[in-house]
N, C-alpha and C positions, 0 to 999 in steps of 0.2 A: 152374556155380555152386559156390562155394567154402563148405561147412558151418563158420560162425566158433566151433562150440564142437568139433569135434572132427579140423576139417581136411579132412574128406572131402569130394573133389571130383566133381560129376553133370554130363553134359555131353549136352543136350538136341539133336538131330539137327531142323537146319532146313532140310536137303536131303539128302534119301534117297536119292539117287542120286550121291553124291559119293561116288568109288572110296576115296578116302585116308580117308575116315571111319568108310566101311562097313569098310574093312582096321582101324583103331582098334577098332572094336565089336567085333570078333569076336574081338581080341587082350585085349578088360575088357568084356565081356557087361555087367556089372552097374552098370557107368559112363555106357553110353551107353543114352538113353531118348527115345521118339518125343518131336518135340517137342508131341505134343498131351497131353502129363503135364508140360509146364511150369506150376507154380501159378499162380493168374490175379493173385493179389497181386504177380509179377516180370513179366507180361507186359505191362503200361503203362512200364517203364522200360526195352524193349529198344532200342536204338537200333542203326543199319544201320551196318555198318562203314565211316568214313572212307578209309579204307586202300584199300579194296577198293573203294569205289564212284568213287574217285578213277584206279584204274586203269583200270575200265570205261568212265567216260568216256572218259576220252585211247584205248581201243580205237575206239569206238564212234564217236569223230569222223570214223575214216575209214571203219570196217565200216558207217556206215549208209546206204551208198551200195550200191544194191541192181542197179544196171545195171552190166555187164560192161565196155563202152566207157566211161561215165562214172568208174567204179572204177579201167580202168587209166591213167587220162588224170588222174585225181585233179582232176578239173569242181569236185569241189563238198566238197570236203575242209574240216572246220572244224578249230579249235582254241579251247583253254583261254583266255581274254584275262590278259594281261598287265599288272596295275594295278600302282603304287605300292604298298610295303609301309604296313602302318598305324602312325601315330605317325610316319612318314618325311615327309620335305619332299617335295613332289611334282614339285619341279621338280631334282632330283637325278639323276634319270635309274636310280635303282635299283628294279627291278620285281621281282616273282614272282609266281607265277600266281594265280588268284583262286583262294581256297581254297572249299570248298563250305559252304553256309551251310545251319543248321538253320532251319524257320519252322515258323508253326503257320497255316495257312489250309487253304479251301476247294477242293479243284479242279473245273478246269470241267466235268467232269463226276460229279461227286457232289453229296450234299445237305447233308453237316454238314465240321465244321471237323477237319484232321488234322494228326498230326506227319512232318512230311517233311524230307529234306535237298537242297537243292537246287544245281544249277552250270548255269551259262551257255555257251552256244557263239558263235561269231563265225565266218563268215568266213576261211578260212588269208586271211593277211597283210591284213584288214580289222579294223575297231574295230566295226560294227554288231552287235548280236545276230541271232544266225538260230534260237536254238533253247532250251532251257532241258531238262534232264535233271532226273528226280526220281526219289526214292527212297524207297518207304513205308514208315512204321514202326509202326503201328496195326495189333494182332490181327492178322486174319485176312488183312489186305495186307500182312501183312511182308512185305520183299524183295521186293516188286513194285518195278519201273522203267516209268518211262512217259518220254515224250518230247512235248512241247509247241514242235511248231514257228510262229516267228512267220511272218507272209505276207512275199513278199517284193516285194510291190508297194508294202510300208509301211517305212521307212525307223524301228528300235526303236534308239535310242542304245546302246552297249555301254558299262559302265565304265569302259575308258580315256576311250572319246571326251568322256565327260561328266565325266569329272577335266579333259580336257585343255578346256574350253570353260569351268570354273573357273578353271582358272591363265590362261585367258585374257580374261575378264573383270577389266575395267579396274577397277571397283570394289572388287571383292574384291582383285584381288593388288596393286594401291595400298592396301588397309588391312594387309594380311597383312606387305608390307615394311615398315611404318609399327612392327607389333607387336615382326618379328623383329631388332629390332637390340639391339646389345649389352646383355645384363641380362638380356632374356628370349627364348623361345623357344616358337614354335607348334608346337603337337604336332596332327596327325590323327587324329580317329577314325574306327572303321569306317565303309563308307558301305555304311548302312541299302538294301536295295533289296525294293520295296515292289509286286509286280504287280496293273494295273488296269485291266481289261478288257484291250484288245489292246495297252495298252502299260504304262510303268513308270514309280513315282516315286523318284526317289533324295533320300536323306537322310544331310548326315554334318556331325556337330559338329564344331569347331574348338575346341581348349585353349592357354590360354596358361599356361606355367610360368616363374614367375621365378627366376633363375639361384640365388638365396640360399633360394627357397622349395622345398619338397617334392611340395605338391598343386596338379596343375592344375587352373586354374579355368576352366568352361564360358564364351566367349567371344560365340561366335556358332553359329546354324546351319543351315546352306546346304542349299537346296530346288532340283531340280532336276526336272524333268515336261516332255518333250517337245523346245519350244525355249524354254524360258521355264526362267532361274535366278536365285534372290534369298539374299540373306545377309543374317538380323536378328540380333537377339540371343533371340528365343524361334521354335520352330516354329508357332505360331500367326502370329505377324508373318510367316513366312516364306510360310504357305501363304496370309497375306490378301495379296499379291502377286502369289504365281501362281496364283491363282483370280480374284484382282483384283473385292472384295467392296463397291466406292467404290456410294456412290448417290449422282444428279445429279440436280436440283431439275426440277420436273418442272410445267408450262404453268399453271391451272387449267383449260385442256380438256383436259388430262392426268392431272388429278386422282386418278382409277379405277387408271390404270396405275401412278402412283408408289405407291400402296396395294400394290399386289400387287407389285411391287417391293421396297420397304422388309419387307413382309413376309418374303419371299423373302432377303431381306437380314441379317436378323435370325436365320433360320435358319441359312443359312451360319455365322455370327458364330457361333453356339451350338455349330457341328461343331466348328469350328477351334478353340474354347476346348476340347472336349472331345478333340481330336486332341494338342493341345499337353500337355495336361493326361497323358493316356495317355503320351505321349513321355516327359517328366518320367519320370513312372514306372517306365520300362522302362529309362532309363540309371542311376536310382537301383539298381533290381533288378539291374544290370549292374555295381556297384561291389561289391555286397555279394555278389555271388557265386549270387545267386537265379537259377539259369536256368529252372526253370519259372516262376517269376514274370515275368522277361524275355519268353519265348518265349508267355506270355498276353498280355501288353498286346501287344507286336509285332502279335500275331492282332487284336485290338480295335482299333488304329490302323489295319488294312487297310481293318478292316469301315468306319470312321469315314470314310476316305479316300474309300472306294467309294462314299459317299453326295454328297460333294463332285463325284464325276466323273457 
């Protein structure tokens, strides 16, 4: 922590047992200080180092292979997945790794909502997810790491694969060439990725930029959940697709049941207005630079999603 009226620098020890640090301390005594004298007013904006929890993964993909024979035979080795960059045409062929993404949810094993950063595993040379890596940022979990692996009798989409079953959709990439021709040009956004229960929803906006204009305009936005992908122009149209919200008229000796149907029905209707609505929000908050505004709706559109599944 950098003192803004006088310059002076305090540097709070969040592991006591690091050699290089404990050699710092003893070289400025009065610099370094346990970290349980960080004021509680700095200790909601610490965040987990990118840098560093990025290396650990890429360690950890192969160290978490705890059997000797499986270890030197590399059975079951994962890696980082390799998506298309953002705002990149996705059929260009230029990739880099997924970068690690902040969120604000629950995990499966706790009771209330946290800030974590989280990355994906896959597979050496597969596209499916096998695992998901996190990172705490909350008080007393700082610096914790946990590992969330998927089962593997259950087949969990990885972000290529579900980029790539975008550009292969007939729909979509007949409207996308339709867009990109000369004059204008589609730009990709992030794609949102959303966990729920044992599997995961993908979300990512499409922009069009006209060659003489400066601001791209939100186009459409493509839902993705399981085997099922749709592209509207709002995420409410997107998820009354892949939840598939339709009611069919129903006998008069059916009567009772179309009741509790349409009722049912209506509810749904109510989530996906309140999900789309959150969305909205959270890319507004995304232009304007708000990321804790962002990283709250992101959190309320889980919860909103989780009532849908």
């Amino acid at each position: 922590m950098v003192d803004a009226y006088d310059g002076r620098v305090t540097f709070y020890r969040a592991d006591k047992d690091d050699p290089i640090i404990n050699t710092y301390a003893k070289i400025f005594p009065k610099s370094f200080r346990p970290f349980s004298d960080l004021p509680e007013s700095l200790v909601s904006h610490l965040r987990y180092p990118e840098d560093i929890f990025t290396l650990q993964a890429a360690i950890y993909s192969t160290y978490h292979m705890d059997d000797p024979q499986i270890f030197y035979n590399k059975e079951d080795q994962w890696e980082i997945p390799a998506v298309a960059s953002e705002g990149e045409k996705d059929t260009t062929g230029k990739t880099s790794a997924f970068t690690p993404r902040h969120m604000i949810m629950k995990l499966p094993t706790e009771k209330k909502e946290e800030y974590i950063l989280m990355t994906p595993f896959t597979p050496r040379a597969k596209d499916n997810l096998s695992a998901w890596m996190v990172a705490r940022n909350d008080k007393e979990f700082y610096g914790k790491l946990l590992i969330y692996r998927f089962p593997k009798q259950k087949l969990i989409f990885g972000p290529k694969q579900v980029i790539g079953r975008i550009n292969q959709d007939a729909e979509i990439s007949g409207q996308i060439s339709l867009w990109d021709q000369r004059g204008s040009q589609v730009i990709y956004g992030p794609l949102l990725v959303i966990p729920i229960e044992e599997s995961l929803i993908y979300v990512r906006p499409l922009y069009l930029k006209a060659e003489a204009g400066k601001i791209p305009e939100l186009k459409r936005v493509i839902v993705a959940y399981e085997n099922k992908i749709a592209m509207e122009e709002t995420l409410e149209a997107g998820l009354n697709r892949i939840f598939g919200t339709g009611v069919t008229k129903a006998t008069p000796s059916e009567k009772k049941i179309e009741q509790v149907t349409t009722t049912s029905v209506q509810s749904d209707q109510e989530i996906i207005k309140q999900a789309s609505d959150t969305y909205d929000a959270a890319i507004r908050a995304q232009r304007e630079g708000d990321w804790t505004k962002y990283g709250e709706e992101i959190k309320r559109l889980g919860e909103i999603l989780n009532k849908l599944q």
